[in-house]
PDB file of N, CA, C and O in Angstrom, chain B, residues numbered from 101:
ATOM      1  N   UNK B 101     -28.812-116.931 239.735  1.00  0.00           N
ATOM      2  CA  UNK B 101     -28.840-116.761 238.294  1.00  0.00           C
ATOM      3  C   UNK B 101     -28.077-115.501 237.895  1.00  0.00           C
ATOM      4  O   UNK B 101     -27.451-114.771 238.663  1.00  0.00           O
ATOM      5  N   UNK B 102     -28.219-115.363 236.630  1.00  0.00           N
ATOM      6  CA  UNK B 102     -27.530-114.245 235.949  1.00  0.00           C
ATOM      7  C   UNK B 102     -26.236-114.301 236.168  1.00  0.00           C
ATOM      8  O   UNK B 102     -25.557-113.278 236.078  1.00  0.00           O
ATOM      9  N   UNK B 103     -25.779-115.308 236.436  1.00  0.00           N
ATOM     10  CA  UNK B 103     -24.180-115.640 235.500  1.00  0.00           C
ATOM     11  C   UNK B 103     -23.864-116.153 234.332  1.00  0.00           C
ATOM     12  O   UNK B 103     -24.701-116.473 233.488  1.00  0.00           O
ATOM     13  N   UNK B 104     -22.755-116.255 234.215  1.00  0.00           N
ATOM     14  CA  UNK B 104     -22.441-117.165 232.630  1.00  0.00           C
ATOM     15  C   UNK B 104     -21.000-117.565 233.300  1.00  0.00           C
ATOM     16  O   UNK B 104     -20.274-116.932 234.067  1.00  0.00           O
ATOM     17  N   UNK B 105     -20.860-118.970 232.661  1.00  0.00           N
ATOM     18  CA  UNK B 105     -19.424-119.790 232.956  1.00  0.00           C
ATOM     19  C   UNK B 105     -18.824-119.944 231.473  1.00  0.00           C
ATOM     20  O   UNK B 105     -19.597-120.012 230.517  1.00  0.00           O
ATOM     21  N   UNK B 106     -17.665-119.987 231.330  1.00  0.00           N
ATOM     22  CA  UNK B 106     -17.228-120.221 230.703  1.00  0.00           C
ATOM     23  C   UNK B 106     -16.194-120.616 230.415  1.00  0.00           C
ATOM     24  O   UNK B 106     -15.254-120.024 230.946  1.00  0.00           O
ATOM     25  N   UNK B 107     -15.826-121.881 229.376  1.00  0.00           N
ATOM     26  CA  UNK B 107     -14.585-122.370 229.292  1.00  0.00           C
ATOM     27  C   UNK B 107     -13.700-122.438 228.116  1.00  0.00           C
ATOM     28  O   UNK B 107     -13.977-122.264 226.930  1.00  0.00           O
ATOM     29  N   UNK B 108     -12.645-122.708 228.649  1.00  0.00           N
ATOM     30  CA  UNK B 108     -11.623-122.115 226.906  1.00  0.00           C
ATOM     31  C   UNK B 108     -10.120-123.108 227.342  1.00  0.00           C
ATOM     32  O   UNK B 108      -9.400-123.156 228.340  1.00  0.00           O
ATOM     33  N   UNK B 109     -10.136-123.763 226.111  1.00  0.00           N
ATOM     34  CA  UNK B 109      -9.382-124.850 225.552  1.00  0.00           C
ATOM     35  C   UNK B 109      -8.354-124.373 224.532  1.00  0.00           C
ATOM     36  O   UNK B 109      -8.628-123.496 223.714  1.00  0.00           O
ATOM     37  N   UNK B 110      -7.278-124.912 224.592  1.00  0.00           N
ATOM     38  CA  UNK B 110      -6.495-124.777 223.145  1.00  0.00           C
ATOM     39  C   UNK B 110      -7.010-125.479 222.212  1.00  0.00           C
ATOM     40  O   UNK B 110      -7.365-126.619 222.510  1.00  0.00           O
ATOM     41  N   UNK B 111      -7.199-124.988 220.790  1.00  0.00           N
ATOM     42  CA  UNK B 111      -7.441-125.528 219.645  1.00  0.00           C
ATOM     43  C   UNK B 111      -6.387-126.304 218.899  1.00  0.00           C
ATOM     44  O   UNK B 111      -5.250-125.836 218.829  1.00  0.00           O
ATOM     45  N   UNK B 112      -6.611-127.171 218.475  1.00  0.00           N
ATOM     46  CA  UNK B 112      -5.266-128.050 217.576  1.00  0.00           C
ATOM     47  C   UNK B 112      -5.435-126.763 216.775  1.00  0.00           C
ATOM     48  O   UNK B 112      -6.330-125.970 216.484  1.00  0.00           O
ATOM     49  N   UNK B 113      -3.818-126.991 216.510  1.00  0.00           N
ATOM     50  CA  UNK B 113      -2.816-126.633 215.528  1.00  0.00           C
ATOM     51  C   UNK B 113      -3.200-126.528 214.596  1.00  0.00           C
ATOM     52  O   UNK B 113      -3.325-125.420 214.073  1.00  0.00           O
ATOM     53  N   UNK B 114      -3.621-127.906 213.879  1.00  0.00           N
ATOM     54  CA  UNK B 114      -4.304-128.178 212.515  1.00  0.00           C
ATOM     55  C   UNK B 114      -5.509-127.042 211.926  1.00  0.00           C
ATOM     56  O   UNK B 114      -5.716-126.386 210.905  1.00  0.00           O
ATOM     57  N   UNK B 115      -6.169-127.285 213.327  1.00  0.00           N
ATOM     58  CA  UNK B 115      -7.600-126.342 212.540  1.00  0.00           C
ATOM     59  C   UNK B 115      -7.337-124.884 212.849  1.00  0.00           C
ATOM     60  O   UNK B 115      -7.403-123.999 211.996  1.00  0.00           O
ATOM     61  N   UNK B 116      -7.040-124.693 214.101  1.00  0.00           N
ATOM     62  CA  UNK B 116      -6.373-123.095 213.521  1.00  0.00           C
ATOM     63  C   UNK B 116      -5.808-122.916 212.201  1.00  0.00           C
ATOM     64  O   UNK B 116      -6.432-122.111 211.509  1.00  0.00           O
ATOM     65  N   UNK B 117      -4.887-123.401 211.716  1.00  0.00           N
ATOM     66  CA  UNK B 117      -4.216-123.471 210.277  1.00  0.00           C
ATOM     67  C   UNK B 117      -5.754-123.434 209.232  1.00  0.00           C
ATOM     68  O   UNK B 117      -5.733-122.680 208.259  1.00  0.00           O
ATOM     69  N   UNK B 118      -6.699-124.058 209.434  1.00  0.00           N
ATOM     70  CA  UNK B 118      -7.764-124.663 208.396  1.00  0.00           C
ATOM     71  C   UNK B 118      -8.270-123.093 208.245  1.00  0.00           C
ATOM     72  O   UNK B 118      -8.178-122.290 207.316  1.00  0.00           O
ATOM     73  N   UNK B 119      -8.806-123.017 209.483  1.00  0.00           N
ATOM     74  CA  UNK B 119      -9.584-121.628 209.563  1.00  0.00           C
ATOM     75  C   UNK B 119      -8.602-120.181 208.921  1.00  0.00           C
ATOM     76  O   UNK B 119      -8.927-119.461 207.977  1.00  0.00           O
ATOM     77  N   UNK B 120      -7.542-120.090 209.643  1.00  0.00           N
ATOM     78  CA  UNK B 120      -6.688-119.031 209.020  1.00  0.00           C
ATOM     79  C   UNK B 120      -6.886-119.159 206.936  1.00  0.00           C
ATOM     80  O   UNK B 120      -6.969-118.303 206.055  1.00  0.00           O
ATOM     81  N   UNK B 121      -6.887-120.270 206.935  1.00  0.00           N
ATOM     82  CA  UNK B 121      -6.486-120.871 204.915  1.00  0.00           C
ATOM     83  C   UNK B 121      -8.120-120.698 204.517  1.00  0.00           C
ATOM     84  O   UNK B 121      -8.447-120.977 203.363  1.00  0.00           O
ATOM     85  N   UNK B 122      -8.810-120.386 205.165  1.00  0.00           N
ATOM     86  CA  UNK B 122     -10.490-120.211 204.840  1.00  0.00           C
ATOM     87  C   UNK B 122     -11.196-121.481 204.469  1.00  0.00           C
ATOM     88  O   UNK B 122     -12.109-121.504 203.644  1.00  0.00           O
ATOM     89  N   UNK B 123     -10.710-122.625 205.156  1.00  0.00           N
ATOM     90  CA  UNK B 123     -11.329-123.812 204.506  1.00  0.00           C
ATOM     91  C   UNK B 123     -12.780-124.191 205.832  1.00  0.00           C
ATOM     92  O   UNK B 123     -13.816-124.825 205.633  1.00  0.00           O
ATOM     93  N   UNK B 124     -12.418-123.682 206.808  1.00  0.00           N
ATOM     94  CA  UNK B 124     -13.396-123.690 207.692  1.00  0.00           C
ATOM     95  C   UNK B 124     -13.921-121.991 208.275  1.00  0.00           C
ATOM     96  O   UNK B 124     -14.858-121.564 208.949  1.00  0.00           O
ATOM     97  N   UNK B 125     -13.172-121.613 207.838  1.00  0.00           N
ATOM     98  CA  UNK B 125     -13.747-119.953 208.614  1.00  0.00           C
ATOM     99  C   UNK B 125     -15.007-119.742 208.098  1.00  0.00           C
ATOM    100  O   UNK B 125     -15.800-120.393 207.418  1.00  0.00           O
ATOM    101  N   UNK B 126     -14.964-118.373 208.738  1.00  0.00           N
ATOM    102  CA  UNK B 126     -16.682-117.637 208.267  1.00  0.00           C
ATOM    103  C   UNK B 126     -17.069-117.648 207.567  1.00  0.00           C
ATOM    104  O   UNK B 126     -18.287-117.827 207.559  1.00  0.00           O
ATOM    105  N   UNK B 127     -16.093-117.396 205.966  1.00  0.00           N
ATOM    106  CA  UNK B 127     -16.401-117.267 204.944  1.00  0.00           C
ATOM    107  C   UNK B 127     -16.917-118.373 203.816  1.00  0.00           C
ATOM    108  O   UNK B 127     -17.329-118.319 202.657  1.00  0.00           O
ATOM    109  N   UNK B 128     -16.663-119.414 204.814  1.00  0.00           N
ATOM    110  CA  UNK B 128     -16.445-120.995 204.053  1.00  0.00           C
ATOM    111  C   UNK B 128     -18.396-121.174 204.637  1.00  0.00           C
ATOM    112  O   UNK B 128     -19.135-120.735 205.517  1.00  0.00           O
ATOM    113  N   UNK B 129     -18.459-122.230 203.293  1.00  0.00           N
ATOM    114  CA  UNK B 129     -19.782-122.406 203.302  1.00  0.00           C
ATOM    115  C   UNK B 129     -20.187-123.695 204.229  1.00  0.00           C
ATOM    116  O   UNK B 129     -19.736-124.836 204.331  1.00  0.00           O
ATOM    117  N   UNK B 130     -21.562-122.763 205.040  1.00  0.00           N
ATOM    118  CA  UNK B 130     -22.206-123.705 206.638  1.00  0.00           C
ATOM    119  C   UNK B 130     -21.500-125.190 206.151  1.00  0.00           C
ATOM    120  O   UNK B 130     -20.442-125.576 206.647  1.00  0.00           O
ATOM    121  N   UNK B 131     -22.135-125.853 205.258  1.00  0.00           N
ATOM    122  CA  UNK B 131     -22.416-127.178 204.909  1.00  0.00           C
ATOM    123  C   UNK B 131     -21.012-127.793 204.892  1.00  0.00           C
ATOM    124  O   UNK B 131     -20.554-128.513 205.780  1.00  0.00           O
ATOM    125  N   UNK B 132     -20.373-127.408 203.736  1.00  0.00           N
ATOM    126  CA  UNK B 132     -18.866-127.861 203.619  1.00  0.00           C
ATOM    127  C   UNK B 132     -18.307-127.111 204.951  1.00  0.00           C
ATOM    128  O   UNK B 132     -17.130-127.471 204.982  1.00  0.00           O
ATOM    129  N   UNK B 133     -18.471-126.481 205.777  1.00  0.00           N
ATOM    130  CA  UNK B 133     -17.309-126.158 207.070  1.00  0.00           C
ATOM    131  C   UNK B 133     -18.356-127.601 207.799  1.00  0.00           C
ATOM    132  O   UNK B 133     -17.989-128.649 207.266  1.00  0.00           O
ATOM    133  N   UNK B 134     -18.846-127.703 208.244  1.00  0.00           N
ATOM    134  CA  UNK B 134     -19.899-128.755 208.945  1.00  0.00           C
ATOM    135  C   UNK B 134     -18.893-130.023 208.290  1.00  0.00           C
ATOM    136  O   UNK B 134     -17.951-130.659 208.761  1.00  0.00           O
ATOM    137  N   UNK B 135     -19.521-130.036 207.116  1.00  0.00           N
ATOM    138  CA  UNK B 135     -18.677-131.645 207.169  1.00  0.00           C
ATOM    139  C   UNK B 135     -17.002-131.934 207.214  1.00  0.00           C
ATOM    140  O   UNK B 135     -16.531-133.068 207.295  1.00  0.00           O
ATOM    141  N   UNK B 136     -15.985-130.368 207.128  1.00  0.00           N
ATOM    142  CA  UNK B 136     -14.917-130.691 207.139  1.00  0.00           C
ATOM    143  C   UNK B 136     -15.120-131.288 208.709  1.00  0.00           C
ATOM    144  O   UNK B 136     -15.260-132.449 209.093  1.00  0.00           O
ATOM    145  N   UNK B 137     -15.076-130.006 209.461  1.00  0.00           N
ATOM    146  CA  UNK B 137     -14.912-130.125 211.096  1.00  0.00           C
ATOM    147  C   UNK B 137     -15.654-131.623 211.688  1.00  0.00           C
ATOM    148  O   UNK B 137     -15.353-131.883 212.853  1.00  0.00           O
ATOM    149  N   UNK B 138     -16.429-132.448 211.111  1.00  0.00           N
ATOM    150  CA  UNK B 138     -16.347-133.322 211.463  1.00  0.00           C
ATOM    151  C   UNK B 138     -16.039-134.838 211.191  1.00  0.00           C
ATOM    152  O   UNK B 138     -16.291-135.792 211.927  1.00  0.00           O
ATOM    153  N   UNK B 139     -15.410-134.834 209.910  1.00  0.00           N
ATOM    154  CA  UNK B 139     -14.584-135.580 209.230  1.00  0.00           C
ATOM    155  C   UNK B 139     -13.363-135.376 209.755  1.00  0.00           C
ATOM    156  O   UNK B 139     -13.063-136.229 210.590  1.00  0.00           O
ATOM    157  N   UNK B 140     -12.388-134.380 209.523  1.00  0.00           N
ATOM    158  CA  UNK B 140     -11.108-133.787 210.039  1.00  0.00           C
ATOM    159  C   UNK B 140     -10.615-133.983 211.583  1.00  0.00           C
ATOM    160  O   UNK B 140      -9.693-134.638 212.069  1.00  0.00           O
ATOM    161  N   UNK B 141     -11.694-133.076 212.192  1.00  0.00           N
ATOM    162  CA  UNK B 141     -11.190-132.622 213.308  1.00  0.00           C
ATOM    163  C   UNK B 141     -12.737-133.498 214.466  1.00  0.00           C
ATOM    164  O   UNK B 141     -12.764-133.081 215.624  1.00  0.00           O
ATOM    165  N   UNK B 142     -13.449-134.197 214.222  1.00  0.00           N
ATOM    166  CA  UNK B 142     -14.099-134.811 215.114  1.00  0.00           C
ATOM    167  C   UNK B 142     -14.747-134.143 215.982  1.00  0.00           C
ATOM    168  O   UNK B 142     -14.620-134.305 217.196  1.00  0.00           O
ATOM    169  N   UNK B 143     -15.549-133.279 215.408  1.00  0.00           N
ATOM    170  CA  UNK B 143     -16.654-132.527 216.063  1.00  0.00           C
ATOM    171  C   UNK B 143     -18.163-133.016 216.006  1.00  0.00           C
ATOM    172  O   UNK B 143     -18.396-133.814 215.098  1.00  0.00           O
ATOM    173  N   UNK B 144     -19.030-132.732 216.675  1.00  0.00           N
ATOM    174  CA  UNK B 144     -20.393-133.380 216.617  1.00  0.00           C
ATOM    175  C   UNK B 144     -21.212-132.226 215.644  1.00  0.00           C
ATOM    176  O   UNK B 144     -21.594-131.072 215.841  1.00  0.00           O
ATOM    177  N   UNK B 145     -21.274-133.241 214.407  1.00  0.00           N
ATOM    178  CA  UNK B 145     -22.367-132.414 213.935  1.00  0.00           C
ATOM    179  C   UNK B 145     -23.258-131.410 214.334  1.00  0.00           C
ATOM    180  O   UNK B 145     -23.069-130.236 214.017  1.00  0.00           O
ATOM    181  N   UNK B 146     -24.051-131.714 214.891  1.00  0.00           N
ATOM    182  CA  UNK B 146     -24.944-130.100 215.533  1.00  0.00           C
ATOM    183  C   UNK B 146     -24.750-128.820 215.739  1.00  0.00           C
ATOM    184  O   UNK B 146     -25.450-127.818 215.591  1.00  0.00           O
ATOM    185  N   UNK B 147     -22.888-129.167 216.377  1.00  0.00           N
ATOM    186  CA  UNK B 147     -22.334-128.216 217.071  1.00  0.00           C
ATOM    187  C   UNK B 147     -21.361-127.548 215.738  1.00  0.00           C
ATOM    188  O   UNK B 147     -20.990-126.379 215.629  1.00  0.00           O
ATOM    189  N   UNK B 148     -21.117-128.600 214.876  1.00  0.00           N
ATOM    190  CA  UNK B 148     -20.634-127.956 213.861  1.00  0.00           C
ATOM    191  C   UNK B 148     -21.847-126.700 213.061  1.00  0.00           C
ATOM    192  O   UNK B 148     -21.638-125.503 212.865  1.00  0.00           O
ATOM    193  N   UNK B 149     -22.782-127.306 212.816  1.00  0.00           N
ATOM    194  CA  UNK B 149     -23.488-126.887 212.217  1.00  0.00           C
ATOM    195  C   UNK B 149     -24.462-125.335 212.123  1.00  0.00           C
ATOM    196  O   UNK B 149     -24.836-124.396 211.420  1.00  0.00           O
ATOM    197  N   UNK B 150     -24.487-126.127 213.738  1.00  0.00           N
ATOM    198  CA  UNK B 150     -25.284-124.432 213.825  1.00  0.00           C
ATOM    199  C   UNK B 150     -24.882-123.868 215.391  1.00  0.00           C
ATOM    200  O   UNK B 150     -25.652-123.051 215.894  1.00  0.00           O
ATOM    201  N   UNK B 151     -23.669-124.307 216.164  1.00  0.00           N
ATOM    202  CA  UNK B 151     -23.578-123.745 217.580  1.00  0.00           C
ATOM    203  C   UNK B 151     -22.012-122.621 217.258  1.00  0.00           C
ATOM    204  O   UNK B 151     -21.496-121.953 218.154  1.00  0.00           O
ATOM    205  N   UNK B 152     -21.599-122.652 216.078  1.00  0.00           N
ATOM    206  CA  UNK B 152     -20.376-122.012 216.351  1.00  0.00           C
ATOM    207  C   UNK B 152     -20.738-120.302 216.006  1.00  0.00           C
ATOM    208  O   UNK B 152     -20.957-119.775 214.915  1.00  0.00           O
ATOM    209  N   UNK B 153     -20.702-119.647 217.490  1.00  0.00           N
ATOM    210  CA  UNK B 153     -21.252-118.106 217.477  1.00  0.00           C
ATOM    211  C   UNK B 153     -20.167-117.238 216.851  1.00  0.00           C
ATOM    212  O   UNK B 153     -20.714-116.320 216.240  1.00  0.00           O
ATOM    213  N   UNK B 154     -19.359-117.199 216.801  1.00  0.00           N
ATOM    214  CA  UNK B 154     -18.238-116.301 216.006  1.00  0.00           C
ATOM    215  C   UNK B 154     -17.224-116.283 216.105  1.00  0.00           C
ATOM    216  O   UNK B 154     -16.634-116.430 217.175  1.00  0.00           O
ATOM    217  N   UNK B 155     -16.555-116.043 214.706  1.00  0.00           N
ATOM    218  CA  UNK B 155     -14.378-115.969 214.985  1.00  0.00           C
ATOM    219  C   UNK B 155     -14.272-115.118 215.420  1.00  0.00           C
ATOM    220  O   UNK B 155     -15.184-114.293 215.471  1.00  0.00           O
ATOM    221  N   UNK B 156     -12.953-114.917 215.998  1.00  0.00           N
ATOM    222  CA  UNK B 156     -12.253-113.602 216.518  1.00  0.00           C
ATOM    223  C   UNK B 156     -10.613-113.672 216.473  1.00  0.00           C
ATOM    224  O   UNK B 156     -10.132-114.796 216.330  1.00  0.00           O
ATOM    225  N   UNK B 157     -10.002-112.909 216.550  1.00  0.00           N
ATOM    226  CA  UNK B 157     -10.510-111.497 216.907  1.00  0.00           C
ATOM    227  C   UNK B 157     -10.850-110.705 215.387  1.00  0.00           C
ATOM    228  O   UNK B 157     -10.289-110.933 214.315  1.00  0.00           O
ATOM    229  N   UNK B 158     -11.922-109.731 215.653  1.00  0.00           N
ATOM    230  CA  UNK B 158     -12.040-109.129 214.759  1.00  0.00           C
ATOM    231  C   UNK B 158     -12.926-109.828 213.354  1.00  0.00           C
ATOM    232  O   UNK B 158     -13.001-109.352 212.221  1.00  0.00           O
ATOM    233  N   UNK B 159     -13.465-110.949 213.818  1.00  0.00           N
ATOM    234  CA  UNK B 159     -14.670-111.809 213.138  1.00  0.00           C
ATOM    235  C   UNK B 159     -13.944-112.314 211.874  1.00  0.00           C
ATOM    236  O   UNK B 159     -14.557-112.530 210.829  1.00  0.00           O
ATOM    237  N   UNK B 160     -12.444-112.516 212.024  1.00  0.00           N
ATOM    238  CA  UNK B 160     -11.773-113.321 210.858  1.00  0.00           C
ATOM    239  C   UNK B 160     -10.854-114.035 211.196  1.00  0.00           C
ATOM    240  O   UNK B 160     -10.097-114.530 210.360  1.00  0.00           O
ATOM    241  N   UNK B 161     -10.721-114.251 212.585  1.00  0.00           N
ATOM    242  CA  UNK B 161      -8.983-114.777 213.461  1.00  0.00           C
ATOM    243  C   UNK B 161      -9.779-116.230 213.508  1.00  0.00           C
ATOM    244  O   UNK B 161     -10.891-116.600 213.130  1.00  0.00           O
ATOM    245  N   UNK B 162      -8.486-116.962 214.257  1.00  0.00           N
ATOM    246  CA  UNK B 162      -8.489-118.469 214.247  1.00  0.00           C
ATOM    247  C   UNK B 162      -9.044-119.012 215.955  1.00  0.00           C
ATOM    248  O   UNK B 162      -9.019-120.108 216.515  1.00  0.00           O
ATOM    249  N   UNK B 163      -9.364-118.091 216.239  1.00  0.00           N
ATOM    250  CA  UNK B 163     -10.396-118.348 217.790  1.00  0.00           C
ATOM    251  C   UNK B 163     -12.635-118.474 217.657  1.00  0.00           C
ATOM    252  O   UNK B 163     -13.530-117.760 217.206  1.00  0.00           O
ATOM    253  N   UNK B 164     -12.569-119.345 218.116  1.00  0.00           N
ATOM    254  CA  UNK B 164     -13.903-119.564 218.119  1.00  0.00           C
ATOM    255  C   UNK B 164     -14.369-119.412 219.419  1.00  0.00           C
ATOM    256  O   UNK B 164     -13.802-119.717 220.468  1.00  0.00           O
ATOM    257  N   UNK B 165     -16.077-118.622 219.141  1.00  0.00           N
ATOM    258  CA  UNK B 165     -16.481-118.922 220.084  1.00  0.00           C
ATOM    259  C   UNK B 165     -17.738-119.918 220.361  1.00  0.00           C
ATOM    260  O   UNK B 165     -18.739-119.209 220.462  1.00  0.00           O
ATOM    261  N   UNK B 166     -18.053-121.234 220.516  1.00  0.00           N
ATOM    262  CA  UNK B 166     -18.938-122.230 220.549  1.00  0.00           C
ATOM    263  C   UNK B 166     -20.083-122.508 221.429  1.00  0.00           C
ATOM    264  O   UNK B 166     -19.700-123.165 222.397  1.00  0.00           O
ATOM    265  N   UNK B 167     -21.125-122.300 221.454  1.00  0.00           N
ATOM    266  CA  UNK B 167     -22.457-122.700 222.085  1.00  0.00           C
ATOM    267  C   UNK B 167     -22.208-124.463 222.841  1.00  0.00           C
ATOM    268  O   UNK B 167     -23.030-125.273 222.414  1.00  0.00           O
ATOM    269  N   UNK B 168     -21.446-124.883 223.602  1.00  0.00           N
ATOM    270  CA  UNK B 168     -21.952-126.286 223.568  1.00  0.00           C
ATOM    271  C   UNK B 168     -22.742-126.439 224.899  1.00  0.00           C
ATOM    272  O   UNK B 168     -22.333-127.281 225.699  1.00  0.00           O
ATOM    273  N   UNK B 169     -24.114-125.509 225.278  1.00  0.00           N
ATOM    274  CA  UNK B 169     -24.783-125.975 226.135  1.00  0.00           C
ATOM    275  C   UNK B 169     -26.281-126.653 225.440  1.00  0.00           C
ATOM    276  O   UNK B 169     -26.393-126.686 224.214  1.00  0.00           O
ATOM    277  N   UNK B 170     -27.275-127.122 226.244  1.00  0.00           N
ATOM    278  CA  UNK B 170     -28.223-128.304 226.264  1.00  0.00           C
ATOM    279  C   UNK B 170     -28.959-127.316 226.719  1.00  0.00           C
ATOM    280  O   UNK B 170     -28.499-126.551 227.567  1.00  0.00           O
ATOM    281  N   UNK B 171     -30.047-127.195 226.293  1.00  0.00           N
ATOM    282  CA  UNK B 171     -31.560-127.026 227.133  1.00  0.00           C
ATOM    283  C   UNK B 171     -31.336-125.782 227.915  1.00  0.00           C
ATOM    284  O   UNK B 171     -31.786-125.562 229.039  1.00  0.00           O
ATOM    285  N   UNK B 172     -30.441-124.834 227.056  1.00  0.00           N
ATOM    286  CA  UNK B 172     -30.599-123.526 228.156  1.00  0.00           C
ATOM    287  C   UNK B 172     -31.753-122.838 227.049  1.00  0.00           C
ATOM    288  O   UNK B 172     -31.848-122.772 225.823  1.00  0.00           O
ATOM    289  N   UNK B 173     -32.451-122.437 228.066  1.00  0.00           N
ATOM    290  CA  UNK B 173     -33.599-121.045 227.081  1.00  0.00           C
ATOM    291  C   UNK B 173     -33.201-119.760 227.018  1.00  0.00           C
ATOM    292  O   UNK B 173     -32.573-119.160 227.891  1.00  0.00           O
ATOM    293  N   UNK B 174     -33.610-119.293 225.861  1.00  0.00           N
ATOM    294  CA  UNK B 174     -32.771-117.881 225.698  1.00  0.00           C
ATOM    295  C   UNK B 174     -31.370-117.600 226.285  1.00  0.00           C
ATOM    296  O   UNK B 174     -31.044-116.753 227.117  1.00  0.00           O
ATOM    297  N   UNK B 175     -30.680-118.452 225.691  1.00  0.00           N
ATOM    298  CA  UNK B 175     -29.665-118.338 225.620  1.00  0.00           C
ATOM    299  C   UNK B 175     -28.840-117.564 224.406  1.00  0.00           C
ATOM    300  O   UNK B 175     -27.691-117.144 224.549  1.00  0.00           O
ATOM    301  N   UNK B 176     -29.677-117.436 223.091  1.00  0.00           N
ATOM    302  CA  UNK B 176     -29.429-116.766 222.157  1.00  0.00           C
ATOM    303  C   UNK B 176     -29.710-115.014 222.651  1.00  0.00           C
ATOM    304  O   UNK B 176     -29.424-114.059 221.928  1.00  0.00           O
ATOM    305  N   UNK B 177     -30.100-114.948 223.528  1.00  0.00           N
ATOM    306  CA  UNK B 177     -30.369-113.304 223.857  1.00  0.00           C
ATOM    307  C   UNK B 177     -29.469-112.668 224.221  1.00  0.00           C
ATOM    308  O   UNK B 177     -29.514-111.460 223.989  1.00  0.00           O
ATOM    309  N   UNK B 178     -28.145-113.305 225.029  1.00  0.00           N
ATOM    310  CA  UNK B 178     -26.906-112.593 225.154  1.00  0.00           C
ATOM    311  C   UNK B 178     -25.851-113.253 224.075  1.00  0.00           C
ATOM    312  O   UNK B 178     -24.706-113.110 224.505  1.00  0.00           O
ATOM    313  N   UNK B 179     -25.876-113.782 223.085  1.00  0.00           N
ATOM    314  CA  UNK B 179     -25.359-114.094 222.083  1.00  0.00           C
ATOM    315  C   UNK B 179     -24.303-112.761 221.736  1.00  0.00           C
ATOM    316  O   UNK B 179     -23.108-112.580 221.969  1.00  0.00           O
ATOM    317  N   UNK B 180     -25.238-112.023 221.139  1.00  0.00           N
ATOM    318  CA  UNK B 180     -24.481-110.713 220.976  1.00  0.00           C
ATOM    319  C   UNK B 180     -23.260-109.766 221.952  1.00  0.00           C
ATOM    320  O   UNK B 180     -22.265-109.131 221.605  1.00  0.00           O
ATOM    321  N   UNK B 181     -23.941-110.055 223.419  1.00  0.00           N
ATOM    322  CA  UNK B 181     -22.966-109.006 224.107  1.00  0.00           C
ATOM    323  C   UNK B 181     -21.748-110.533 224.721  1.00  0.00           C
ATOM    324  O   UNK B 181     -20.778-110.274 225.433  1.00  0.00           O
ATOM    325  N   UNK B 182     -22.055-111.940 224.295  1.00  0.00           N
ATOM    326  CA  UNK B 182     -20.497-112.570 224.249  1.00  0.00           C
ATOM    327  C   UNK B 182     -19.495-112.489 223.415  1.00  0.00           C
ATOM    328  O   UNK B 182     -18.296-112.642 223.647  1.00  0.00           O
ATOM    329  N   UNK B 183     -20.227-112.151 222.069  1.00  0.00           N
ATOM    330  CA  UNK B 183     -19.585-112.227 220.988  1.00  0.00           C
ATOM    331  C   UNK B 183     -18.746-110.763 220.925  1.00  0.00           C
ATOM    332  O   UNK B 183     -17.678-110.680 220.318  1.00  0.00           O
ATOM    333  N   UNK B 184     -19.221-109.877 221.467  1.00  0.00           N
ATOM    334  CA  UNK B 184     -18.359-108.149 221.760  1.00  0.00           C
ATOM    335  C   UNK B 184     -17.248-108.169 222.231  1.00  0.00           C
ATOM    336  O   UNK B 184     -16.648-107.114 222.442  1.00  0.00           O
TER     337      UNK B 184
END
């Protein structure tokens, strides 16, 4: 125990663009970013909704960082020092 894995994908084009234009970023509201990202760009609700931990760089860029694990416990406790 006491690792963490992690994986990292290129993002379409498209939604980088979305997020940079504020139609999905931070600033954009839970509900309407939730239903663009999964109308648009074919994301699973849930994960739209409440797994996306923070933009970057600098908590306004077009990089995400996303929760998509299952059944881990306290997993929200290092939330913070991934997001650093």
């Amino acid at each position: 125990h006491n690792r963490i894995y992690l994986k990292a994908e290129p993002m379409d084009e498209e939604l980088s663009k979305a997020i940079e234009d504020g139609a999905v970023g931070p600033k954009a509201d839970p509900k309407e970013r939730a239903k663009i990202l999964c109308d648009k760009f074919d994301w699973d609700k849930s994960v739209a909704q409440t797994k996306i931990w923070c933009y970057g760089p600098e908590t306004d860029g077009a990089n995400l960082v996303v929760d998509a694990t299952v059944g881990v416990q306290y997993l929200i406790e290092i939330k913070e020092h991934v997001n650093s």
